[in-house]
Structures are given as C-alpha cells and as structure tokens.
C-alpha positions in Angstrom: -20.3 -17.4 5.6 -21.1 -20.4 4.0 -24.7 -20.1 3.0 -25.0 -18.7 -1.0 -28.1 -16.0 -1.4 -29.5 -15.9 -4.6 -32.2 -13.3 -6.0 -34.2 -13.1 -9.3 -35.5 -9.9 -10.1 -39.1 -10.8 -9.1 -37.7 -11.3 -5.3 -35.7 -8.1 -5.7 -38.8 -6.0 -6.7 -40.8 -7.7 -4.1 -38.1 -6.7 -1.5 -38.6 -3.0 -2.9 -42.2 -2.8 -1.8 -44.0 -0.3 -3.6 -45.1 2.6 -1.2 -48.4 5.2 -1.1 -48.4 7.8 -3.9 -47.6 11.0 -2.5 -43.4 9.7 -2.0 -42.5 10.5 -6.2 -42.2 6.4 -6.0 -44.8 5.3 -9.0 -47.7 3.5 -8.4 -49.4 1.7 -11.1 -51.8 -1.3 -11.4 -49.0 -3.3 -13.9 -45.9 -2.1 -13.3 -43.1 -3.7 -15.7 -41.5 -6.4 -14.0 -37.9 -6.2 -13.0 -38.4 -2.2 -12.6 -39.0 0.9 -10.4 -40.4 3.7 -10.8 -38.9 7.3 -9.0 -39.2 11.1 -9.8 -36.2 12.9 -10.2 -36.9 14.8 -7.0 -36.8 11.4 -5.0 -33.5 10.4 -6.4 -32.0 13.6 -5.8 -33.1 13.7 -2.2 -31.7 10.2 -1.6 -28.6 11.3 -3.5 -28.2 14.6 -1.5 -28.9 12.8 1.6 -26.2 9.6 1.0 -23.4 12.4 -0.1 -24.2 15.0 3.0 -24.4 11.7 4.8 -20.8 10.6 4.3 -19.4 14.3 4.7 -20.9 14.5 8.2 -19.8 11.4 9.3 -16.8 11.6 7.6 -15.7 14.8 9.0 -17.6 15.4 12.4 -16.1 11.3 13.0 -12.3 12.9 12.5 -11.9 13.4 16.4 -12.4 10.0 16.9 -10.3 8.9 14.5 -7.8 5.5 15.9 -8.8 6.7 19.7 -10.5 3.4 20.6 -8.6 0.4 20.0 -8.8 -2.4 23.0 -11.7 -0.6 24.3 -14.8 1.6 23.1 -15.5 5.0 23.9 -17.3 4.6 27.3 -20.2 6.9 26.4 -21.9 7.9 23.0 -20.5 11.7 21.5 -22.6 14.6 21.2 -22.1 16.6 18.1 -23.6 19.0 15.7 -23.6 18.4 12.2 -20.7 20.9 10.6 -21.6 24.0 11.4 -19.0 25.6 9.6 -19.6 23.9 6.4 -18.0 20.5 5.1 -14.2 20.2 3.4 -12.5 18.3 1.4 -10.9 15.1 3.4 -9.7 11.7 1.9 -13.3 10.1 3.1 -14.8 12.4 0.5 -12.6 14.4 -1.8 -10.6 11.1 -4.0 -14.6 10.3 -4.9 -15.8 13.8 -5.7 -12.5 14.1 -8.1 -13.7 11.4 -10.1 -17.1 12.2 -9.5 -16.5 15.4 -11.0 -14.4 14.8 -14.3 -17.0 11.5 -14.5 -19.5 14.3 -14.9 -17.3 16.7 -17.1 -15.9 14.4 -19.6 -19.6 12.3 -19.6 -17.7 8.8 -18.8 -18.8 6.2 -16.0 -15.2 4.3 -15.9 -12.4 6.7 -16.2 -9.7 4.8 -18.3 -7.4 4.0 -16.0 -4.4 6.0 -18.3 -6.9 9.5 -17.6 -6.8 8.2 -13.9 -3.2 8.8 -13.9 -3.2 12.2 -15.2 -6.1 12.9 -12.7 -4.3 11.6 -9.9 -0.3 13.4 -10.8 -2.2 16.2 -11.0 -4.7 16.5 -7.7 -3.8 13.3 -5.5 -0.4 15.2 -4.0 -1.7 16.3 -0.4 -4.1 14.6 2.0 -3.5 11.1 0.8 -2.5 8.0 2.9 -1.2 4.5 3.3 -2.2 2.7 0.0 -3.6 5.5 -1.8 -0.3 7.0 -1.2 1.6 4.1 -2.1 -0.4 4.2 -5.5 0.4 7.4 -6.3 4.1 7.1 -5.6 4.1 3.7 -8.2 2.4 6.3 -10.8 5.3 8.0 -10.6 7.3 5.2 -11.4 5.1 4.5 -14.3 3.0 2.0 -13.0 -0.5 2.1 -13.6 -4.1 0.9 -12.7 -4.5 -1.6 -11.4 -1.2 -2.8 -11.1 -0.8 0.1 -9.0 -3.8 -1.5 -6.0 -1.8 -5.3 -6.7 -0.6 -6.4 -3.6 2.5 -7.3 -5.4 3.3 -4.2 -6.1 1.6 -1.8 -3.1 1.9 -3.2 -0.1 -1.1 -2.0 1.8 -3.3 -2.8 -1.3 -4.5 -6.7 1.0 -6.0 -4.9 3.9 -5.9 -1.2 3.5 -9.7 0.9 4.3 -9.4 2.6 1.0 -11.6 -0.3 -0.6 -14.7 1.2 1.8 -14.0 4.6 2.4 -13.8 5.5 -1.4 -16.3 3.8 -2.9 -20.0 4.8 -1.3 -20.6 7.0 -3.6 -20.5 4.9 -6.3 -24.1 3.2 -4.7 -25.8 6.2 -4.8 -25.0 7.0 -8.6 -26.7 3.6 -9.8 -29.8 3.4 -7.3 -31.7 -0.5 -7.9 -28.6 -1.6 -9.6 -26.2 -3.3 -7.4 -23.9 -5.0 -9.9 -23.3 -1.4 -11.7 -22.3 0.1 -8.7 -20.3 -3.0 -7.5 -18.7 -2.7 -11.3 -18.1 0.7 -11.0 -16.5 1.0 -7.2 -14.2 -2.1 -8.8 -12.9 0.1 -11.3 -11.7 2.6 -9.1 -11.4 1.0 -5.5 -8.6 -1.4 -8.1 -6.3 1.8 -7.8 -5.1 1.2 -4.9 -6.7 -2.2 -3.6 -7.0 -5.8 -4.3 -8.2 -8.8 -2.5 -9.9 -8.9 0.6 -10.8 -4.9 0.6 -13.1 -5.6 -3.0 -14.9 -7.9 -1.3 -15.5 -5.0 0.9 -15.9 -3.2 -2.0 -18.8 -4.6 -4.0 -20.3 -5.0 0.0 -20.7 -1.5 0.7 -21.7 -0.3 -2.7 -24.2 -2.9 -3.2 -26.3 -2.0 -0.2 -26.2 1.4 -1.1 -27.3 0.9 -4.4 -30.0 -1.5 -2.9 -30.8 1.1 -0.2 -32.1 3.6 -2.4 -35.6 1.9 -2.6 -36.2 -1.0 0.0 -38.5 -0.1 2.7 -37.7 -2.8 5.1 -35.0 -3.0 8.4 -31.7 -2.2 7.5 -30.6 -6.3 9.3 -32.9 -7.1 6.4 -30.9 -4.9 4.3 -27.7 -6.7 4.9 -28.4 -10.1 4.0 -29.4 -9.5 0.3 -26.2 -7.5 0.1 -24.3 -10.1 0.9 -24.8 -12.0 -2.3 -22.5 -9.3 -3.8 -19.3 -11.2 -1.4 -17.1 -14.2 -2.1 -18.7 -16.4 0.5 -15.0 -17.3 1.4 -13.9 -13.7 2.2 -13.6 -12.1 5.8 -16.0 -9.1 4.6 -19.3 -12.2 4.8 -17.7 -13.3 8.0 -17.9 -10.2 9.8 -21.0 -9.4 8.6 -22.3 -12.9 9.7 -20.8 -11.9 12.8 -21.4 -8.5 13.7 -25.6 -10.2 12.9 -24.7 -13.1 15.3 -23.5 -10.4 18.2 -26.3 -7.8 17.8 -29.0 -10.5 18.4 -27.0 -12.1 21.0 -26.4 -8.6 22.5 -29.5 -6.5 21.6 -29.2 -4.5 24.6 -24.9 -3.9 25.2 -23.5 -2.9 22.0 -20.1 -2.9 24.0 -20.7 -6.3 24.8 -21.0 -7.0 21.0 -18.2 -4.6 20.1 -15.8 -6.6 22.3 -16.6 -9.9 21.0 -15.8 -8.4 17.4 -12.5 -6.9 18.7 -11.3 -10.1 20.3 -12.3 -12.3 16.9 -11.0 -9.9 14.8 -8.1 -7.8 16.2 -6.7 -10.2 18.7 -7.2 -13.4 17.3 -7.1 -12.9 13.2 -4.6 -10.0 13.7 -6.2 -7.6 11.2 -5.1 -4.0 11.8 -6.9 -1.2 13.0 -7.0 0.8 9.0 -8.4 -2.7 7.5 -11.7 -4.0 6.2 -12.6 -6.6 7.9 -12.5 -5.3 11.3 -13.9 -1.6 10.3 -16.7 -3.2 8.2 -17.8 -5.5 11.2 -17.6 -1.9 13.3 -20.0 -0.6 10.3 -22.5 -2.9 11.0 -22.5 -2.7 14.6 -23.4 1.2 14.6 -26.0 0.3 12.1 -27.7 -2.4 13.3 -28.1 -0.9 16.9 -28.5 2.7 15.2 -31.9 1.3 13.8 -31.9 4.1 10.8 -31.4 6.8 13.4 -29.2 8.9 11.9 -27.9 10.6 14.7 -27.8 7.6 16.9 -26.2 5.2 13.9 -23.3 8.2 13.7 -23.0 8.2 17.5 -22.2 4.2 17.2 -19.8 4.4 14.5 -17.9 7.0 16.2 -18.0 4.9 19.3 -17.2 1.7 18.4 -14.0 3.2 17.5 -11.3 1.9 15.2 -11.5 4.0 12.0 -13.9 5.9 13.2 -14.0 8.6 10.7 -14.5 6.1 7.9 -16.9 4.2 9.5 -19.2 7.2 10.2 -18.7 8.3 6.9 -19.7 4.5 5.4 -22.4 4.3 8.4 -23.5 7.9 7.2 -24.0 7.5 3.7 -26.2 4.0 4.0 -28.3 5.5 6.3 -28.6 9.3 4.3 -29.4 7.4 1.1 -32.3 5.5 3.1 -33.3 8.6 4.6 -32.9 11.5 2.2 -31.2 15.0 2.3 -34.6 16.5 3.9 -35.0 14.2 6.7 -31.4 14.8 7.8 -32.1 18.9 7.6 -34.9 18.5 9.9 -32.9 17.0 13.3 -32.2 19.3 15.5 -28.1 18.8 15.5 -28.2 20.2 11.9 -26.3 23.0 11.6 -24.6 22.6 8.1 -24.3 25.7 5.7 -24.6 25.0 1.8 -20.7 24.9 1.4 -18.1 22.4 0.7 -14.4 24.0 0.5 -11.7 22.6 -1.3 -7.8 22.3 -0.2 -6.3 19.6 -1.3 -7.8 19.0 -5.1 -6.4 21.8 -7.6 -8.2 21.1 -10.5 -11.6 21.2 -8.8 -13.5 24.3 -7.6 -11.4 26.1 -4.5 -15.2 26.4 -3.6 -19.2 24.7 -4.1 -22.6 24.1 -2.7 -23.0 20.9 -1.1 -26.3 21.0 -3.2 -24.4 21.4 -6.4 -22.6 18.2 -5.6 -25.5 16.7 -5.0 -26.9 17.5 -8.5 -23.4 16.3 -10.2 -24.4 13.0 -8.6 -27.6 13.0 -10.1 -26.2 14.0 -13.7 -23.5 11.0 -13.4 -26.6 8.6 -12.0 -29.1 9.9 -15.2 -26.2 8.4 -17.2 -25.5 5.0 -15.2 -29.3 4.7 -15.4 -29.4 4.9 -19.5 -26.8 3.0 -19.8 -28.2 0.2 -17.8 -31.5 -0.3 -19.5 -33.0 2.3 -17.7 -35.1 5.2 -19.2 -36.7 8.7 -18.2 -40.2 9.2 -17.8 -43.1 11.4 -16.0 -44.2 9.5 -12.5 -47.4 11.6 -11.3 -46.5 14.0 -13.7 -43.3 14.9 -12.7 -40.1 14.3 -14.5 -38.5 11.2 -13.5 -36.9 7.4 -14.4 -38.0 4.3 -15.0 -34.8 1.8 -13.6 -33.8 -1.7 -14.5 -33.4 -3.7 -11.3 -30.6 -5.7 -10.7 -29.9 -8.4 -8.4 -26.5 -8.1 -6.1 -23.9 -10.5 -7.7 -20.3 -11.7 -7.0 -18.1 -9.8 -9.3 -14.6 -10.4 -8.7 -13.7 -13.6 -6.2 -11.0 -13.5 -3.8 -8.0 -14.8 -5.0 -7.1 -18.6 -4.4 -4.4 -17.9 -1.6 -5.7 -14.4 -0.7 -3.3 -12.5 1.9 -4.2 -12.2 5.8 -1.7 -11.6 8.4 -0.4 -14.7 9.2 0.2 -14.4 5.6 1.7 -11.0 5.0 3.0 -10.0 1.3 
C-alpha cells in the first residue's frame, strides 16, 4: 500500500458525523473542536456490544477452527449465539486477565515485571504457539518484550496473537486510536513483534474509530489504515481484500480464493498468521455490510482461523452496533454468564454485563488520561473525549521476517 492517509482532527470529527438527539451522542450548536460528546449509557452499550461481540464469534467460530484451508466452506453456518453462556478461551480470556487487574490495580499499561507474575501465575492452561513460547521464556527469566522478539520466540514474526488479543484494547479508548494502538502495543509485545503489530495497531485502531463513525464499514477501513507501516503486509491485504470485494461484489468465494492464492500459495504465510487471517477479516466484513449475523457467518466461512476471525470480525461490528442491537436478533440465545477455567486468579464465575462494566471503568480512566473529561450530555452522566487521529506507532523493522525469510 503505497499511498500515505493523513487526518487532522477537523477531518476526523467530520468523519464522526454528529447524529439526532435522542442516541446519548451530544448535540450542540458549538461543539469544541477535536471532540465528542457520549453518555455513559452509549459507551457502555458499544462496550458491552464489542466484548459480547468477540465472545460469540470467538467461541460459536471454535468448530470452524483450521477446517478450510485450500477451499471455503461451501455454504454459510447457521448458529445460535451461546446458548449455554460464554467461557473462557484464548480469543478472550489473556485480555480479560489484564483487563481485570488493569481495572483492580487502576493502571492502563501493566509494567511488564507485573506481567510476569500475572502470567506464572494464570497463563499455565489454554495457551498456544507464541503465547506459549512466551510463557515458557518467562520461565527462563526472560521478560516483556524480549519474550514477543522474534529472536528469542520463534512464532513472535507471524503468529495470530497480535489480532486475537488485542480488540479489546479499541473499545477501552473509544475516538482515540493512537491510545488504543499504544496500549494493544504494550501487551500484543508479549508475545509478538514485526509484521503481527502492524496488525496490531490495525485492528485496535478501527475499533477505537468504530465507536462513533456513522458511515460504511469500506469507509471505515481506509482511515484505519493510517495506523500501518505502509510497507507491511497488514496495508497490503487490506488493499487487497478492498480490491477483491469490488471486483467480486457478488461471489465472496471468488474473492476468498484470489486472497488464498496471493497469500497462502504464493507469499507462503501460514494458516495461524496475520496477514492472511486479517485479509479473511475484511472479507467477512466488507460482504457482511454490518450484519452481524451475516459478517459472523463470513468469517466462519472464509475459513483459516476461523475462530479468531469471528471473534476480530465480531467485536468491530458489536462496537458499531451495541450490546442491545445484538440482543434483539433472533439467533440470540446468550445467558448473562461467562465461566472461567483456565485463569485462577480471576472469578471461577461473572456476568457478561459485569465485564462489560469493568471495560467501562478501565475506558473512564484511558479517557482522563487522554485529555478527556466527564460531563452531563442531555442530562445524563457522560464524557466529553479528545479525538485522535490514527497514527503509525511502531514501523516494521528494516529487514522484517516473511517466509522466504524464516528466523
């Protein structure tokens, strides 16, 4: 991707087009530039719906998980939406562990030290690939980020881990792209480097951005993509999966397969890596058209890391949506109850909504700490947040791994 987007706070307010009063989005005649206006209720609906989001995709994706490699799925799944409750799984639970002592100890960035005893002490069961490779180097006394380095953890180049842990960290600084990018850095760094922070700061910038713009979700995209080294895969393949979708509006196998053959076949990256499972992102959203349902559908589809992808696909599309749109469809079936088996130190048991409301606490504190400031919109309590424009954080590295360039 060669072409460099640039936004000033004036285009990025514009993009997040004030709506009608009535949505606990403020509407005034001067509003202060550079800002937006949202009652706590709104945020906590977006919130609820970008976390229940990536649970249902996450976990209702698992079947589909690595079963369609050279080929899609030849039709589109029907499912309910966890009727039995969610659980912890590694597409959720390494987040909500840091989401949760983030909220108990009142600290955005977990010093990487802390991360450590956090990690020897919870991240010992359901844990894969470079995250597991991490966690073994802790034990040899390495620590963050040395422990993502790719000259130390061998996965740390390609490895998923640098999508399918970080959404959250979009919701919890809504407007603010650069925070969230920041703050998926920090932890993503565990376990990745390279090409997957490129996904990184991808996926938690349109997230963050998500949380207020009104427009398509292809429109969504391209601002995002001012958060990515224009030199990484992760712009390519968004470029790309854009360039097939409007080629192929009508046969998203037709697009899927000319992703698969660029990607897989010719560039060699792996089924568990970013480049090829964020293109498959994109796909399910673009042809999913904010349909929840139908954008979950895609993702599980398209295939590849299919749980991760709904769970990525699931989260941009709840945080657009809200938790109440997604309880109205008619395949929702989800009780109020997360259970935990894999993360001692957390609750064995909690509400989905209680999670949803730790979110908010931690996002109240990224939003202070970012300029931001609570206030009453229409009389309600709410915030007044700083917007940010998507920037490049961290750059790829001058001769980044691939694999015809294997550590």
């Amino acid at each position: 991707m060669k072409t460099k987007v640039f936004l000033t706070t004036t285009v990025l307010a514009a993009l997040f087009a004030t709506v009608t009063a009535g949505t606990g989005f403020a509407q005034t005649t001067a509003p202060a530039p550079g800002t937006r206006e949202i009652t706590r209720e709104v945020l906590l609906d977006r919130i609820y719906g970008g976390w229940a989001g990536m649970l249902i995709g996450g976990l209702e994706g698992l079947p589909h998980e690595f079963k369609y490699k050279e080929q899609p799925r030849a039709t589109l799944p029907d499912f309910t939406f966890l009727k039995n409750g969610a659980r912890t799984d590694d597409d959720n639970d390494f987040e909500w562990t840091h989401l949760w002592f983030m909220d108990k100890e009142s600290v955005i960035k977990l010093p990487y030290p802390r991360l450590v005893e956090i990690w020897k002490a919870n991240m010992n069961s359901g844990i894969w690939v470079a995250n597991k490779k991490a966690r073994d180097l802790m034990e040899q006394g390495v620590v963050p980020p040395a422990t993502g380095s790719a000259a130390h953890n061998p996965h740390a180049w390609y490895n998923l881990s640098g999508q399918f842990c970080v959404e959250s960290y979009g919701l919890i600084a809504p407007g603010m792209p650069q925070t969230a990018a920041d703050i998926g850095l920090h932890y993503a760094h565990i376990a990745v480097s390279e090409e997957p922070l490129q996904a990184t700061q991808f996926w938690t910038s349109l997230i963050a951005l998500r949380a207020f713009h009104e427009g398509s979700l292809d429109d969504a995209l391209q601002p995002a993509l001012a958060a990515v080294d224009p030199k990484s895969c992760m712009a390519e393949v968004v470029a790309d999966a854009r360039k097939a979708f409007h080629a192929h509006p009508d046969d998203w196998k037709a697009a899927r397969q000319e992703i698969d053959e660029k990607w897989r076949v010719q560039r060699q990256w792996n089924g568990n890596s970013t480049p090829l499972n964020g293109a498959a992102v994109c796909l399910a959203l673009l042809y999913g058209h904010d349909d929840f349902y139908l954008t979950l559908q895609y993702a599980m589809a398209i295939g590849h890391d299919a749980d991760c992808n709904a769970a990525t696909a699931g989260t941009v599309v709840g945080a657009r949506l809200g938790f109440k749109r997604i309880a109205a469809l008619p395949q929702f079936q989800m009780p109020d109850r997360y259970v935990n088996k894999t993360r001692p130190q957390l609750p064995a048991e909690s509400k989905i909504s209680e999670q949803a409301e730790t979110l908010l606490r931690v996002a109240e504190r990224v939003i202070l700490a970012n300029g931001g400031e609570r206030i009453t919109v229409a009389g309600q309590p709410g915030y007044r947040i700083k917007l940010q424009s998507p920037k490049v954080l961290e750059r790829l590295p001058e001769n980044p791994h691939e694999p015809q360039n294997k550590p």
